[in-house]
C-alpha positions in Angstrom: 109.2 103.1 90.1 109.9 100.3 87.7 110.2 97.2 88.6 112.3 93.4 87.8 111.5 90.2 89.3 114.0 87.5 89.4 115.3 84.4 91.2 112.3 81.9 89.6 113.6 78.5 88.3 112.6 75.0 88.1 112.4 73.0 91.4 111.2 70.0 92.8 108.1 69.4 94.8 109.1 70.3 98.4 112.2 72.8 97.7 112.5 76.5 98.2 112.6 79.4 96.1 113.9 83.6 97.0 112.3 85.7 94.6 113.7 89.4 94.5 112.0 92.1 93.0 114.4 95.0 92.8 113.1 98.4 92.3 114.7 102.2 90.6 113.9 105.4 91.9 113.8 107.0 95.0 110.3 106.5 96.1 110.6 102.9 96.7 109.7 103.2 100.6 106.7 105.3 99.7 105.1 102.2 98.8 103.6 99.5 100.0 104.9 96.5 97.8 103.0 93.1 96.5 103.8 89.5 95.0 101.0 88.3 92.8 101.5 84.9 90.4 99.8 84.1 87.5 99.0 80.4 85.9 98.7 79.2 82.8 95.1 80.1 81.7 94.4 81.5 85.0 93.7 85.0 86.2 96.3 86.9 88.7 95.9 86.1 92.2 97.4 88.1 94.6 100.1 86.2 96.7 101.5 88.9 99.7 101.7 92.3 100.5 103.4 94.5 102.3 103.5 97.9 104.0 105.9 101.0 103.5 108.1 100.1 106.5 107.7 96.1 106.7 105.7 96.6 109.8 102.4 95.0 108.2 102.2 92.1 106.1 99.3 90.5 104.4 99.2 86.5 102.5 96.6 85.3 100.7 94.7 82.1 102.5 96.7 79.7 100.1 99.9 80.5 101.5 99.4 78.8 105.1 103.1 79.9 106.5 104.7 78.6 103.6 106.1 82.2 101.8 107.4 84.7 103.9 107.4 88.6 102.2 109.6 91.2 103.7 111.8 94.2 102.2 115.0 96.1 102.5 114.7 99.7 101.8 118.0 100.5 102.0 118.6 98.1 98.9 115.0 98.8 97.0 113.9 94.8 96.9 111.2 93.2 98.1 112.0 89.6 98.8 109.5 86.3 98.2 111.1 83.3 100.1 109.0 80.0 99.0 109.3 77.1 101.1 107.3 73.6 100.4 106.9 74.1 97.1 104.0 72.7 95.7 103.3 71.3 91.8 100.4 73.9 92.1 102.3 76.6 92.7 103.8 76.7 89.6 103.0 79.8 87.7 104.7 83.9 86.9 105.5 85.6 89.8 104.9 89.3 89.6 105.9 92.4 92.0 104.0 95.5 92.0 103.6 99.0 93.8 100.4 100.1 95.5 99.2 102.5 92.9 98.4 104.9 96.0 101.5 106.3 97.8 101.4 106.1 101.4 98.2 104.2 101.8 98.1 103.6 105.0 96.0 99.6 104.7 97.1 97.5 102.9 95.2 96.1 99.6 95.0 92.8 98.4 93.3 93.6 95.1 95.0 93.4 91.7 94.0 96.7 90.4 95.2 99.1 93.1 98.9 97.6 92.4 101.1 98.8 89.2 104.8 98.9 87.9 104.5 95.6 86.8 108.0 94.0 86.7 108.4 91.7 83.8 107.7 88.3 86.4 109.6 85.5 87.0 108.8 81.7 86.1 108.5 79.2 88.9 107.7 75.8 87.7 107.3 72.6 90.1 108.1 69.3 89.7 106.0 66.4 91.2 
């Protein structure tokens, strides 16, 4: 599966963002799917997760009901919508595929995710 994020851009505090992530091959629902983001001179942190079918979903504690992940199989994209954007939240948003098809929980951790896509840039204004 290889993967390209897009839909990033420069916003102001309070706005909204849809990051796509759109993926090629034919094994796209064989996978559960993940948004991670990473700040300047900060490590990766993952940001959601979700399962094969859509049916489980997983956000880190940060996100307090502001993103909302979800997917559409028949179009291979996994979808990031961003609402109350926050200065902090600036940073390159990454998808990724669960390095283990057909895991059946989902994982939060950075390494059990590859197929990078090439991120997008989201950038905050105060």
């Amino acid at each position: 599966v290889q993967l390209q994020a897009f839909g990033g851009g420069l916003v102001q505090a309070g706005g909204s963002l849809r990051l796509s992530c759109a993926a090629s091959g034919r094994t796209f629902s064989s996978y559960a799917m993940g948004w991670f983001r990473q700040a300047p001179g900060k490590e990766r942190e993952f940001v959601a997760a979700i399962s094969r079918s859509g049916g489980n979903i997983d956000y880190a504690d940060f996100v307090k009901g502001r993103f909302t992940i979800s997917r559409d199989n028949a179009k291979n994209t996994v979808y990031l919508q961003i609402n109350s954007l926050k200065p902090e939240d600036t940073a390159v948003y990454y998808c990724a595929s669960d390095r283990l098809r057909y895991r059946l929980v989902l994982t939060t951790s950075t390494d059990q995710y590859d197929n990078w896509g090439q991120g997008t840039q989201v950038t905050v204004s105060s």
